[in-house]
LOSEDREN-864682 format. One record per atom (N, C-alpha, C): residue in one letter; x, y, z. Coordinates in steps of 0.2 Angstrom, whole numbers, plus 5000, padded with zeros to 4 digits. Layout:
AXYZ;...
! end
This chain:
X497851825033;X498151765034;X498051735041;X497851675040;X497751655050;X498451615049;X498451585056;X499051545058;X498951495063;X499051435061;X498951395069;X499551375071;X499751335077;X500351325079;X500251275083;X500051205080;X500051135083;X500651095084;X500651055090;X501251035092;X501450985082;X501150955081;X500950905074;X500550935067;X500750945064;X500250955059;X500050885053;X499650855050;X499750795049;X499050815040;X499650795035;X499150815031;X498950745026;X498450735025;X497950705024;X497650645029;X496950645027;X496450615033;X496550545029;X496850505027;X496750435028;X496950395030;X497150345031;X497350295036;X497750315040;X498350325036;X499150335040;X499050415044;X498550445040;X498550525044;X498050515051;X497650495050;X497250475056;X497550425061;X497550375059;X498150345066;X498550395068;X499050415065;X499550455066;X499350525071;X498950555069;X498450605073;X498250575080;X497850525078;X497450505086;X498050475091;X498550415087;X499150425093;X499350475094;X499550535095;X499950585094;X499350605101;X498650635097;X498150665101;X498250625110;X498250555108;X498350515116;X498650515120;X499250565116;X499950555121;X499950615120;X499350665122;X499550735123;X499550795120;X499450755114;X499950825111;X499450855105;X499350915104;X498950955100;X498950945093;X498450915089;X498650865083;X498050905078;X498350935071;X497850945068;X497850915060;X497350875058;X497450865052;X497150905046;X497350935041;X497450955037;X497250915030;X496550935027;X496150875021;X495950935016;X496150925010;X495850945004;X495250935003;X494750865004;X494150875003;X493650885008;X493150905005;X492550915009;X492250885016;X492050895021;X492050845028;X491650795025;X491050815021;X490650745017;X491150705014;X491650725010;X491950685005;X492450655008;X492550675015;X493350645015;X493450575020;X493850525019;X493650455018;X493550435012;X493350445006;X493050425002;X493750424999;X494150364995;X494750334994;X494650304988;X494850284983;X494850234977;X495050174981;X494850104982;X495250074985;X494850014982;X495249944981;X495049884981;X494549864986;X494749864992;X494149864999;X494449795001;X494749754999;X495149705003;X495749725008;X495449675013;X495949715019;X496149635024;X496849635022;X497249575025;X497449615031;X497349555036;X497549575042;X497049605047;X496449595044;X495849645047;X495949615055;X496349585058;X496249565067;X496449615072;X496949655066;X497349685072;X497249745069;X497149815071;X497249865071;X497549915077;X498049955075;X498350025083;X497950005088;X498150025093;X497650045100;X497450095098;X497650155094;X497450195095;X496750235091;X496550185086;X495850185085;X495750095084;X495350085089;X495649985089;X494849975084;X494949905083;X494549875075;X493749875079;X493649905085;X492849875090;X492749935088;X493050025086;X492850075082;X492550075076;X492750025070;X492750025065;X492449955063;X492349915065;X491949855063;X491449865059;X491049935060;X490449955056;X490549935046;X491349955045;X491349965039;X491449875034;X491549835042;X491849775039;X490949725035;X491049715029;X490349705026;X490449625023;X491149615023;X491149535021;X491749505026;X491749485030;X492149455033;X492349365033;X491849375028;X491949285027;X492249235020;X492649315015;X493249265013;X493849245017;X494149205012;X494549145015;X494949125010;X494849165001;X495349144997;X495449154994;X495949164988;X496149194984;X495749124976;X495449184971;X495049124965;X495449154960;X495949124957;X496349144952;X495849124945;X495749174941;X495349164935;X496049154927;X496049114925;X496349104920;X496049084915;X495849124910;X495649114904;X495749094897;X496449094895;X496649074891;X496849014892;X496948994899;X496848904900;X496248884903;X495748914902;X495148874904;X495248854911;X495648904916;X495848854923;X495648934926;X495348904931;X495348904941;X495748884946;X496048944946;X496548914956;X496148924961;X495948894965;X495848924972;X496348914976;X496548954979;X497248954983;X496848994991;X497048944996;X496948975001;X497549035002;X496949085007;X497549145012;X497349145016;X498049115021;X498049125029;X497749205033;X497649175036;X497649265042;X496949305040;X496549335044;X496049345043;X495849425037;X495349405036;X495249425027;X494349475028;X494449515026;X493849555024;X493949595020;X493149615019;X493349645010;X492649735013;X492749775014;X492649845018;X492149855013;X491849935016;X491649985012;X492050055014;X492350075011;X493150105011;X492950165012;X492250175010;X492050255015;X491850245020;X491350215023;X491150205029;X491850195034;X492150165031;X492950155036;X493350225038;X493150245028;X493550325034;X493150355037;X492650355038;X492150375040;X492450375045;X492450315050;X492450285056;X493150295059;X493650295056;X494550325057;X494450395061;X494150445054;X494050525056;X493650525062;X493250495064;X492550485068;X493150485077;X493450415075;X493850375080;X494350455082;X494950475078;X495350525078;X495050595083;X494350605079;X494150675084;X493950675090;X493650595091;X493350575100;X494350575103;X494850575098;X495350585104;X495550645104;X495150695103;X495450765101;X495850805096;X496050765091;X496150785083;X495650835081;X495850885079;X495650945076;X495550935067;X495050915064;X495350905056;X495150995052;X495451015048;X495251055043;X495051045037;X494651045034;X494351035028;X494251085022;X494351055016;X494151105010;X494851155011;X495551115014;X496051165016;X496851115011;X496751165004;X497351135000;X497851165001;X498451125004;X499051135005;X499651154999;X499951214999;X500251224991;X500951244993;X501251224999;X501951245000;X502151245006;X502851185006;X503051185013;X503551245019;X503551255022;X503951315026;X504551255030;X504951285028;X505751265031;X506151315032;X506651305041;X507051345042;X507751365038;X507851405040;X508551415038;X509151345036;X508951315042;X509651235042;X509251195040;X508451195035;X508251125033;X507651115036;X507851115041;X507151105045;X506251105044;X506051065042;X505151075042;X505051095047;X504551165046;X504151195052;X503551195049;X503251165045;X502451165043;X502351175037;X501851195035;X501551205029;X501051265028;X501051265021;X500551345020;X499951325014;X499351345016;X498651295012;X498451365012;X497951345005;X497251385006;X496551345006;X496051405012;X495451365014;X495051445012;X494551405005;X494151465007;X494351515002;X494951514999;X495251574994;X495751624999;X495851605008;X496051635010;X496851585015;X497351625014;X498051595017;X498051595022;X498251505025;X498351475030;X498751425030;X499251445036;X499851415037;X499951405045;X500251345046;X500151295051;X500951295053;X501251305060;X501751315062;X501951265067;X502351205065;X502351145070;X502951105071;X503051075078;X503551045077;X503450985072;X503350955072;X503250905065;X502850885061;X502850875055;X502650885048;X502450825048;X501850785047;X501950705045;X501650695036;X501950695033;X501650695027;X501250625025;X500450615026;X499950575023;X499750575018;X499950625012;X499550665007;X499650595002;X499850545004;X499750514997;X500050504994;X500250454987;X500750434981;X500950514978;X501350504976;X501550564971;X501450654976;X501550644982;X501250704987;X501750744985;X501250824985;X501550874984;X501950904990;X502150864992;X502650914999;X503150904997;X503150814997;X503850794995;X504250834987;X503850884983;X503950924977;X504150984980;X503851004987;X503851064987;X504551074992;X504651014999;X505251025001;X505951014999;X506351055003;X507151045000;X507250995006;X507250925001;X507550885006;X508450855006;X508550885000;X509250854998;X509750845004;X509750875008;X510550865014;X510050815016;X509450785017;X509350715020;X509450675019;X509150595025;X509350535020;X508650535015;X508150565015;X507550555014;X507650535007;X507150505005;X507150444997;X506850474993;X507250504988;X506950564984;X507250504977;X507350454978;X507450414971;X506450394967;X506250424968;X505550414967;X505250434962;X504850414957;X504550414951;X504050394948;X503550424943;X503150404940;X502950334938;X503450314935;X503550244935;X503350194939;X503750204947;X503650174951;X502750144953;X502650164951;X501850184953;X501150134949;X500750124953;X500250084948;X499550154948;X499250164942;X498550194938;X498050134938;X497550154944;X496950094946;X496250164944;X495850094944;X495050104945;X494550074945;X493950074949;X493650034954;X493050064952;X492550024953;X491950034953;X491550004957;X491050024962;X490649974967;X489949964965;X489849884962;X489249894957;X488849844961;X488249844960;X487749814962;X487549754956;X487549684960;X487149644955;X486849634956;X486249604952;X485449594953;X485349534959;X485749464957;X485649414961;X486449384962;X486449344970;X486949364973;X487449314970;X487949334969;X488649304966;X488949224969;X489249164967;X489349114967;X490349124973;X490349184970;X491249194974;X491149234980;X490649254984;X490749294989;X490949274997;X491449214994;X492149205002;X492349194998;X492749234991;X493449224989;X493649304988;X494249314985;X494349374980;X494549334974;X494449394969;X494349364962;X494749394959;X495249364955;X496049404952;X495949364944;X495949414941;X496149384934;X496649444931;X496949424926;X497549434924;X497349504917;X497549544917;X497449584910;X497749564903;X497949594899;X498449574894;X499149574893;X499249614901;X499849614900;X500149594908;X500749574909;X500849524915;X500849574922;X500949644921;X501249704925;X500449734926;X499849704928;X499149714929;X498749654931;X498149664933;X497549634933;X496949664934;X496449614934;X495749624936;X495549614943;X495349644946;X494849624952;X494249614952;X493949554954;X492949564959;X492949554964;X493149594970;X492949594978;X492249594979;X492149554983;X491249544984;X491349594993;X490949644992;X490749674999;X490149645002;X489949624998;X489149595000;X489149524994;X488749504996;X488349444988;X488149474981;X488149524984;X487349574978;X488049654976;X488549674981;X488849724980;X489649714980;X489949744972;X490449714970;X490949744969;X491649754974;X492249804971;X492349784965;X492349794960;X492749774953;X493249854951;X493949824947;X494349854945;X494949844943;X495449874941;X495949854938;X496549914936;X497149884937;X497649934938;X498149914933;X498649944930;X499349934929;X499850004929;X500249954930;X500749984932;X501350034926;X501250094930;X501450154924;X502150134919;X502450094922;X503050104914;X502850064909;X502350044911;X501950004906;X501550064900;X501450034895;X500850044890;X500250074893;X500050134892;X499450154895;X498950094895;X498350084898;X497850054896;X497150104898;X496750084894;X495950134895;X495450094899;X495850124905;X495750074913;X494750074911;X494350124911;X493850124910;X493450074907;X493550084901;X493550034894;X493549954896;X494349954897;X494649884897;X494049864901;X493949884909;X493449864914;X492749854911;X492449904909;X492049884906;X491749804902;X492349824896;X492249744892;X492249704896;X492949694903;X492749624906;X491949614908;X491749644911;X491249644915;X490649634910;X490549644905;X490049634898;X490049554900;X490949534899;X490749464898;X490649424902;X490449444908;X490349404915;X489449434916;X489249354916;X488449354915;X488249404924;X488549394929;X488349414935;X488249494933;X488649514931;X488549574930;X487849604925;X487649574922;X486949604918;X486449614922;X486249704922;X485749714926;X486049764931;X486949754931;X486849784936;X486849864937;X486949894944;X486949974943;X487549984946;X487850044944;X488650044947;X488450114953;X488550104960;X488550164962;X489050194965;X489650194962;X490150234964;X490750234959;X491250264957;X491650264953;X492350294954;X492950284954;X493450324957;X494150294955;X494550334952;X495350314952;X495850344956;X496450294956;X496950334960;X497650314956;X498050344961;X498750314960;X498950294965;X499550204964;X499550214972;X500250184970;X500750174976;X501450154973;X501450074975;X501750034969;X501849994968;X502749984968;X502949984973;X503849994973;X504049984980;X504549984981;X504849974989;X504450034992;X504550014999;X504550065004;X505150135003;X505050195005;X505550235005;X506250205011;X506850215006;X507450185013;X507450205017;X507150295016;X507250305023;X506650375021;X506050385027;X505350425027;X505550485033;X506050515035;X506150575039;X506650605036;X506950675039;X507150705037;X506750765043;X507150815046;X507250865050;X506450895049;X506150855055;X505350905058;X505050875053;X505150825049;X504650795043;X504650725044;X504050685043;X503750615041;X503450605036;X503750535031;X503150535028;X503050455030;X502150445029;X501750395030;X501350375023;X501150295024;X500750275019;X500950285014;X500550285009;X500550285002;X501250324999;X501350395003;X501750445004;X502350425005;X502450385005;X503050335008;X503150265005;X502750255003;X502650184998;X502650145002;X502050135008;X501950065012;X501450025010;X501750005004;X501049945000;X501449914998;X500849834999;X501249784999;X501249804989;X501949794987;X501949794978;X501649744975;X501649704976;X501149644969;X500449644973;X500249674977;X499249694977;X499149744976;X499649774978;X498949874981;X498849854987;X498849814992;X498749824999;X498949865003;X498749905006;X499049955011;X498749975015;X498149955019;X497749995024;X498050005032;X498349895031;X498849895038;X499349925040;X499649905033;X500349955034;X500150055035;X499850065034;X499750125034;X499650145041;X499150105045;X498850115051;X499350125054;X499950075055;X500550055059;X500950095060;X501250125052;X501550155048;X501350255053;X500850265055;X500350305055;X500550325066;X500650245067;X500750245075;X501550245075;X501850225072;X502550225073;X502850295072;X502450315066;X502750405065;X502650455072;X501950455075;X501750485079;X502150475085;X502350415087;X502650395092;X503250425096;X503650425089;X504250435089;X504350525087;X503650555085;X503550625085;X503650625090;X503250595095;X503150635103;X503550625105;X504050575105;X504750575109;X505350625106;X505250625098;X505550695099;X505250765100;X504850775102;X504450835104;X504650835110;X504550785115;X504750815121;X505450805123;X505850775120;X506450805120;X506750865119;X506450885114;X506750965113;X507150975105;X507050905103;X507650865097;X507150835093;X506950875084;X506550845081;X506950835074;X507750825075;X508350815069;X508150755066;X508450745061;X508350685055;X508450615061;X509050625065;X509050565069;X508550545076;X508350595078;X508050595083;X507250565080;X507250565073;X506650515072;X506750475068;X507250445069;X507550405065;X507150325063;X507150315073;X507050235074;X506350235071;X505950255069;X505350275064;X505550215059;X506150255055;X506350205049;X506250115051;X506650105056;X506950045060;X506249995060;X505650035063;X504850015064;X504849995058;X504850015054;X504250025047;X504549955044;X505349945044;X505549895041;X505749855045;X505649835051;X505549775056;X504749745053;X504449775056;X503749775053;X503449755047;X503449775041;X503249735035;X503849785031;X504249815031;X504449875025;X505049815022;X505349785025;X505849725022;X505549685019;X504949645020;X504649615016;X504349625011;X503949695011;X503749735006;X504249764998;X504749755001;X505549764998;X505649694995;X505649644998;X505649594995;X505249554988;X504549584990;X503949574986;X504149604981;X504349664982;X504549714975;X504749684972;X505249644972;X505649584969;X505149534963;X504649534964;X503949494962;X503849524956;X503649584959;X503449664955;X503649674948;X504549684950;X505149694944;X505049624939;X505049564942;X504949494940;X504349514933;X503649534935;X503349534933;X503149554924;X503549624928;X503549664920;X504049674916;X504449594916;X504849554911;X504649484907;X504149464913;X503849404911;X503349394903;X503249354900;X502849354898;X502149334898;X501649354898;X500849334903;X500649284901;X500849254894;X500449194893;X500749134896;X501649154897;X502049104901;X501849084906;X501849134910;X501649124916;X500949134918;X500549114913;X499749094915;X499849024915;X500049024909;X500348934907;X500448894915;X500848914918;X501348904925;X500848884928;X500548934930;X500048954936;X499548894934;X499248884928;X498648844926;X499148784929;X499548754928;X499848694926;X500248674935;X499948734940;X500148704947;X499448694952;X499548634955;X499048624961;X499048674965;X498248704969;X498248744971;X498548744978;X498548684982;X498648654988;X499648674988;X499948684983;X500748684982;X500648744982;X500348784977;X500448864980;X500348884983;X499848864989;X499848894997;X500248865000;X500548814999;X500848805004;X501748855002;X501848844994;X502448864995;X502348954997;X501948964994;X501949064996;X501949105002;X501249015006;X501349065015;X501649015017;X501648955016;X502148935024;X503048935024;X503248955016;X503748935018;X504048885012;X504848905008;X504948825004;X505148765010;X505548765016;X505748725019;X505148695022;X504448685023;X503948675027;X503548645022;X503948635014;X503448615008;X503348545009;X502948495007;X503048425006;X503448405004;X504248355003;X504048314996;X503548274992;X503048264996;X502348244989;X502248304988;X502148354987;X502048424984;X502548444982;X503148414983;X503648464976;X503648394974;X503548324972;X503648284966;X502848334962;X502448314967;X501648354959;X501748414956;X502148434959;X502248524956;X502848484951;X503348464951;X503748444946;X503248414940;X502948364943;X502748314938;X502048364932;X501748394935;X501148454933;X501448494929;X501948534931;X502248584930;X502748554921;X502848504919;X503048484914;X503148544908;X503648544905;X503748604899;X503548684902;X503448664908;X503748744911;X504448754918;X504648694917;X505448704922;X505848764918;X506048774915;X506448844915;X506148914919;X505348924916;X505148974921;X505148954928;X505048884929;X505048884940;X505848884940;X506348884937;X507048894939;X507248954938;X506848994934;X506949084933;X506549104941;X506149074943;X505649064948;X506049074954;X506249014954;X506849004960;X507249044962;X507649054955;X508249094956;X508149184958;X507349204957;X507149274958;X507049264968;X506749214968;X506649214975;X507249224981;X507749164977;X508349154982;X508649264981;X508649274976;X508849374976;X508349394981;X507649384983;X507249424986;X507249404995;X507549334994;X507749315002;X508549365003;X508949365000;X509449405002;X509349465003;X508849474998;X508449584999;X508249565008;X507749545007;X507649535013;X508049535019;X508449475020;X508949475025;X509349545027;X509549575019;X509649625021;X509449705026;X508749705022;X508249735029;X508249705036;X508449665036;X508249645045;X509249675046;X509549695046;X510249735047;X510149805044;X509549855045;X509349915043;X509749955048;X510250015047;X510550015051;X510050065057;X510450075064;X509950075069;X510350175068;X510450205066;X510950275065;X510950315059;X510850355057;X510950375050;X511550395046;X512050385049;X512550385050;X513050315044;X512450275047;X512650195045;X512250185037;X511750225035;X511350235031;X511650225025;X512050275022;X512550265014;X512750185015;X513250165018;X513550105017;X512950045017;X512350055022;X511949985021;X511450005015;X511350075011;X511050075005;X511650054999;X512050065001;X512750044993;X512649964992;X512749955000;X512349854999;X511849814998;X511449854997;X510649854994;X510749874988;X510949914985;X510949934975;X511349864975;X511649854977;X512249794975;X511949724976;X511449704979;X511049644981;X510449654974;X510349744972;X509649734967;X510149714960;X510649704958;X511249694953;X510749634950;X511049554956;X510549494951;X509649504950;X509649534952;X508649544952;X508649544944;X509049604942;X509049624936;X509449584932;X509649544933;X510149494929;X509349424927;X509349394934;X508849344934;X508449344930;X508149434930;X507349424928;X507549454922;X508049504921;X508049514914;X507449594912;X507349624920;X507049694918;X507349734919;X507049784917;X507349874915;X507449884924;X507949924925;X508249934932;X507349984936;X507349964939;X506650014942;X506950084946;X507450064950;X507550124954;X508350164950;
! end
């Protein structure tokens, strides 16, 4: 059996584990990450490839590292496909928009991470957390090679992922850590990166169409003119669907695709639910996906991830050199994550629940039957910054579907009090039971409003 003993151990290499590595690395401190697959294969992600927010990345692998992977930088919208009303939205999105090639990116992360001294391990599956006596995470135990390897560190940051085996394998019970977590919560995707013959008519938009059921869609991310993310998720408490199949038929009936060749293929799972309320616990972090930093009505998560990634690490090294890596001492970690996008994210969820109550033809109905200039303005700017000439056309358009924008309304005005709630996240753990009983208590109208099965 070998043993190492880094100040960090940090198990999986993508996003949130690499940032969180190379910050760590920069500030000193001995950082190794810990990867299941292959040094050729790893980077390599199931992922849509659209990346909101592509301006800003960590300092700690900044976006002049990684621009390599950015292949379309010149969408600008979102192209809603509606089918059963023979309707197109294009709805602009603010802030800037690129659509990647998701290997080449991890590529350039793992690449970014080792020029700051990050140590990765490869072909090293981790199958068991080590915990002290009072709780404590002191690392984990892998095998690389057929032979046992275990890793002795001040702190744990779990990367590993939706559904990560650590959080299975540690006793986290005496923490705040969010072990309300399940299967359900979750969306079953799959992508394919296909090549068309001649180049595509939407390559500055993303392309969303809706499946059969309201709690899914379709994707056509354009990486190129000629090279196409296509894919399609739904969400587990739902009705299986035969993600492969269903994909396929779309794409038969879309003329662009004849001819084409698919060169890549892959699924995942990834969490489509709040953030965890709280991702520490005594010598443990969890980041990313592992923690459910996606935005919930897209699968977005690269940003959050990266953030989520520096915030963990940050706050590792300040408990490291204090001498204090208890559940409070990493507390303010939580605090980041939901300053930052994890209250908003929590509110979106709200969208989510909405969803997989709705009925799809209702609200295709909705959606056909609103001006696209009214949707962007109410989604990004804000209702109080709407026009009144944009709310008379939305009223007047919108005819025989006011009951759903009043359900509409009414989900929202719950998703602004979730929210507001996040920004009073308490700054203590101490404080944590009392502001989570006020949070189940604010999720009461969600489920009243929309009329879904309780999620959490």
């Amino acid at each position: 059996m070998t043993t190492h003993e880094p100040d960090i151990v940090v198990v999986g290499a993508g996003t949130a584990g690499c940032y969180a590595a190379a910050t760590a690395a920069e500030a000193g401190l001995d950082a190794v990450v810990v990867e299941r697959k292959t040094e050729q294969e790893a980077g390599h992600i199931a992922c849509g490839d659209a990346l909101k927010g592509a301006d800003a990345f960590p300092e700690a692998i900044p976006k002049s590292e990684i621009e390599t992977a950015f292949t379309n930088t010149g969408v600008d919208h979102g192209r809603f496909e509606i089918p059963s009303h023979d309707t197109v939205l294009e709805i602009p999105i603010p802030g800037e928009l690129a659509v990647i090639d998701r290997w080449e990116y991890g590529r350039q992360i793992i690449a970014g991470a080792e020029r700051r001294g990050v140590d990765f391990h490869y072909d090293t599956v981790v199958q068991d957390v080590r915990q002290a006596d009072d709780g404590r995470v002191t690392g984990v135990r892998a095998k690389r090679n057929g032979e046992v390897v275990e890793y002795d560190a001040d702190v744990t940051i779990d990367a590993a992922g939706s559904l990560s085996i650590l959080q299975d394998k540690a006793d986290l019970a005496d923490a705040t850590f969010d072990t309300n977590v399940s299967f359900s919560q979750f969306c079953s995707a799959y992508r394919e990166v296909v090549e068309v013959p001649e180049p595509v008519d939407y390559d500055d938009a993303l392309v969303f169409k809706p499946t059969k059921r309201a709690a899914g869609y379709l994707w056509y991310f354009p990486r190129t003119d000629t090279e196409i993310n296509a894919g399609l998720g739904f969400q587990m408490n739902e009705e299986p669907m035969k993600l492969v199949e269903d994909l396929k038929q779309d794409m038969r009936s879309r003329p662009e695709f004849k001819g084409a060749e698919v060169t890549d293929k892959l699924g995942a799972a990834l969490p489509t639910r709040r953030p965890y309320d709280s991702a520490v616990a005594p010598g443990f972090i969890a980041v990313g996906d592992a923690a459910g930093h996606v935005n919930p009505t897209t699968g977005g998560g690269i940003a959050g991830a990266a953030y989520a990634g520096k915030y963990a690490a940050e706050q590792a090294v300040r408990a490291i050199d204090a001498g204090d890596v208890s559940e409070e001492a990493l507390w303010h970690y939580n605090e980041r994550v939901m300053s930052h996008f994890g209250g908003r994210y929590a509110a979106l969820d709200v969208y989510n629940i909405l969803s997989t109550a709705v009925d799809v033809d209702e609200l295709m109905g909705l959606l056909a039957s609103l001006p696209g200039e009214s949707l962007a303005e109410a989604l990004y700017e804000g209702s109080a910054s709407v026009k009144p000439r944009l709310v008379l056309e939305v009223i007047k358009d919108s005819y025989g579907h006011w009951s759903q924008i009043w359900e509409f309304y009414k989900t929202k005005r719950a998703a602004d009090d979730l929210m507001d709630h996040y920004g009073r996240y308490p700054s203590r753990p101490g404080a944590f039971e009392a502001w989570r009983d006020e949070r189940d208590r604010l999720m009461e109208p969600v489920y009243d409003v929309t009329g879904a099965d309780p999620k959490y």
